[in-house]
C-alpha positions as CSV (number, residue, x, y, z in Angstrom):
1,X,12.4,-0.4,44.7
2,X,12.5,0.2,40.8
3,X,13.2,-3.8,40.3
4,X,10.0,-4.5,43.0
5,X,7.7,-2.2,40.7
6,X,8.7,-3.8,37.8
7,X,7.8,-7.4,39.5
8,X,4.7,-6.5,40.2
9,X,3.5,-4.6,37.1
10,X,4.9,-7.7,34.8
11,X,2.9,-10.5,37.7
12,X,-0.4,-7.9,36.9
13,X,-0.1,-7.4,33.4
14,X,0.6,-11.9,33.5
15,X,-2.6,-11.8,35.4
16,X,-4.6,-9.7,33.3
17,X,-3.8,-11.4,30.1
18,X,-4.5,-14.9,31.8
19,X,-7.9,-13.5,32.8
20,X,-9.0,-11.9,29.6
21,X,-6.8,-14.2,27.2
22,X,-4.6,-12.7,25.0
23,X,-6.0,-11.9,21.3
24,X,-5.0,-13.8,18.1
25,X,-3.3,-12.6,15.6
26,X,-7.1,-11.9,13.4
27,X,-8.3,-10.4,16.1
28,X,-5.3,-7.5,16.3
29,X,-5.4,-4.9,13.5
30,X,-2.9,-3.9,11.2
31,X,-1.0,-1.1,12.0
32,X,0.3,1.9,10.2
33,X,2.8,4.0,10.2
34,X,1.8,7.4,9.2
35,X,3.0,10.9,8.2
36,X,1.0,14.0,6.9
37,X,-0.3,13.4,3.3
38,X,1.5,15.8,1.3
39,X,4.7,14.3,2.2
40,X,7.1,12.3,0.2
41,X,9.6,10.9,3.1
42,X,9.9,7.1,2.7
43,X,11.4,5.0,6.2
44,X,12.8,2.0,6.4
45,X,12.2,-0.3,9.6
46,X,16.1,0.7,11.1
47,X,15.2,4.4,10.3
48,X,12.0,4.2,12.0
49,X,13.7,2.8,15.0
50,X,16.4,5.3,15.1
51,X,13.6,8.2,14.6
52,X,11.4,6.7,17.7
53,X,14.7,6.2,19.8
54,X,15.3,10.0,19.1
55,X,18.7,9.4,17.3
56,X,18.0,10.2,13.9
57,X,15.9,14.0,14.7
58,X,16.3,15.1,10.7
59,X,14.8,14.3,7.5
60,X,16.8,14.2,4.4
61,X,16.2,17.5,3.6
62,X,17.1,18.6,7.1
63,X,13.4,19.3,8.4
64,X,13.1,18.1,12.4
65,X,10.9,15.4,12.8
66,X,8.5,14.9,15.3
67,X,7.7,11.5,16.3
68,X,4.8,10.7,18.1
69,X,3.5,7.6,20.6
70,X,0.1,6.3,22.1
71,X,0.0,5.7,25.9
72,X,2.6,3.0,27.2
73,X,-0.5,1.0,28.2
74,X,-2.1,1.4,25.0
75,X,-2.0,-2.2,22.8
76,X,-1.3,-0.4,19.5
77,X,1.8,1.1,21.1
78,X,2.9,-2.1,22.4
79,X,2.4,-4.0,19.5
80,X,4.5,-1.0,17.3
81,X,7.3,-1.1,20.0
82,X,7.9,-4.4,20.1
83,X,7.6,-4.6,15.8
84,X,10.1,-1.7,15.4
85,X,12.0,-1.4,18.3
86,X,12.1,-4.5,19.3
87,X,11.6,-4.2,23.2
88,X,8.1,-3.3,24.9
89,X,7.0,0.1,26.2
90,X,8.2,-1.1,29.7
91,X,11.7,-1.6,28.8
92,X,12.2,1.5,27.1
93,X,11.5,3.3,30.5
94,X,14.9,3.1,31.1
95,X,16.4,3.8,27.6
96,X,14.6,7.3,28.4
97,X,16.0,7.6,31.9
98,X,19.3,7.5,30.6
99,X,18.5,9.7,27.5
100,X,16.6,12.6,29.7
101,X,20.3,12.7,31.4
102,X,22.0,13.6,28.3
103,X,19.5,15.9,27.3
104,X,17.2,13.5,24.8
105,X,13.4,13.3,25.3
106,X,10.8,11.2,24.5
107,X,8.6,11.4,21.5
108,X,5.4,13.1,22.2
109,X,2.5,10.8,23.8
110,X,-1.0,11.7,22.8
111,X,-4.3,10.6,24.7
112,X,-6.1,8.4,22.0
113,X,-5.7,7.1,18.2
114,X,-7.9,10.1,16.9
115,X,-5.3,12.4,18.8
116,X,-2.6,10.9,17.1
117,X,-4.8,11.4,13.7
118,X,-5.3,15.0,14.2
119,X,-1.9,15.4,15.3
120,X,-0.1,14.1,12.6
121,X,-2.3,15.6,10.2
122,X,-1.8,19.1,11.6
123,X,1.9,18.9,11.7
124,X,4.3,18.9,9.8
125,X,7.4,15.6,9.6
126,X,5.1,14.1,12.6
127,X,5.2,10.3,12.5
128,X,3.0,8.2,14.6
129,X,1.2,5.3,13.8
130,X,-3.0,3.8,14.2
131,X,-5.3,1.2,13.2
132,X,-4.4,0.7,9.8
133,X,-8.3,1.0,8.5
134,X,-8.2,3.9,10.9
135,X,-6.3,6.5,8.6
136,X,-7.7,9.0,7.2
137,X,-7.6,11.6,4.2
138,X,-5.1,14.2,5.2
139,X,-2.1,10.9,6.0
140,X,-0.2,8.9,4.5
141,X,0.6,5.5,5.4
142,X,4.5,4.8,4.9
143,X,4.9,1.7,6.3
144,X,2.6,-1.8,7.8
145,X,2.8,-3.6,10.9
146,X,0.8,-7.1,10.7
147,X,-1.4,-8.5,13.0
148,X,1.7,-11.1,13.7
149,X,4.3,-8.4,14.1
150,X,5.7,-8.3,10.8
151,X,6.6,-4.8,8.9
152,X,5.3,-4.6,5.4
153,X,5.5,-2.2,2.8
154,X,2.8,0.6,2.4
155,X,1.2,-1.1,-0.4
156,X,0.4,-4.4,1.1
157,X,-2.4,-2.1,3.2
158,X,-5.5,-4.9,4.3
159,X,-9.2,-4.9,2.8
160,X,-11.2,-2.7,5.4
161,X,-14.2,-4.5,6.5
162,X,-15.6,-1.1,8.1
163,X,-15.2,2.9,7.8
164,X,-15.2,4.6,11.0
């Protein structure tokens, strides 16, 4: 039945983007990674990975991290799994099957990007990730995603057309 669901969500989801079209590269935002702002913890893309997968739980100086996602459906979250992880939301279903059996769970899913803002601002070695333009004081961007997919350095942030 699992392989049946998975037909049918992938021939909707095909659907769906034929219908509505599928958005340029201008047209997505950046993305970026973020942290609370008063701390100093620089990622690379592998580390990243290994933090979102849940294999690497500790900072350097041995604080528990707390990484945090947007709903599998939500575009941002697709966009950052594919970038950093490599795979869409969809195929990590069963990377966490087999993890939830060995005791591993997922990273904390939060309803909106201004959840994800005010949760990561409120706690401490959180990582998530928003709208690039869409962070705010109180974060600190660690690393880019570009509208293409790429990962950039922190310091390559975009021009903001608009504040929110």
């Amino acid at each position: 039945m699992p392989v049946l669901r998975r037909v049918l969500r992938a021939a909707l989801l095909l659907a769906g983007a034929l219908a509505t079209g599928t958005p340029s590269a201008q047209e997505r935002p950046w993305i970026a990674v973020i942290v609370p702002a008063g701390e100093t913890q620089r990622f690379t893309p592998r580390e990243l990975a290994l933090i979102f997968q849940r294999k690497k739980l500790y900072a350097d100086d041995g604080t528990r991290m707390t990484p945090v996602n947007l709903p599998a459906d939500h575009a941002l979250r697709e966009r950052f799994s594919r970038a950093v992880l490599g795979l869409r939301p969809e195929a990590l279903e069963e990377y966490w099957n087999q993890q939830y059996f060995q005791g591993v769970l997922p990273p904390h899913v939060v309803g909106s990007e201004q959840a994800m803002l005010r949760f990561v601002a409120a706690t401490a070695h959180a990582v998530g990730y928003t709208a690039a333009c869409y962070a705010e004081p109180g974060l600190r961007t660690v690393l880019l995603i570009d509208p293409a997919g790429e990962l950039k350095p922190a310091d390559q942030q975009p021009a903001c057309a608009e504040s929110r």
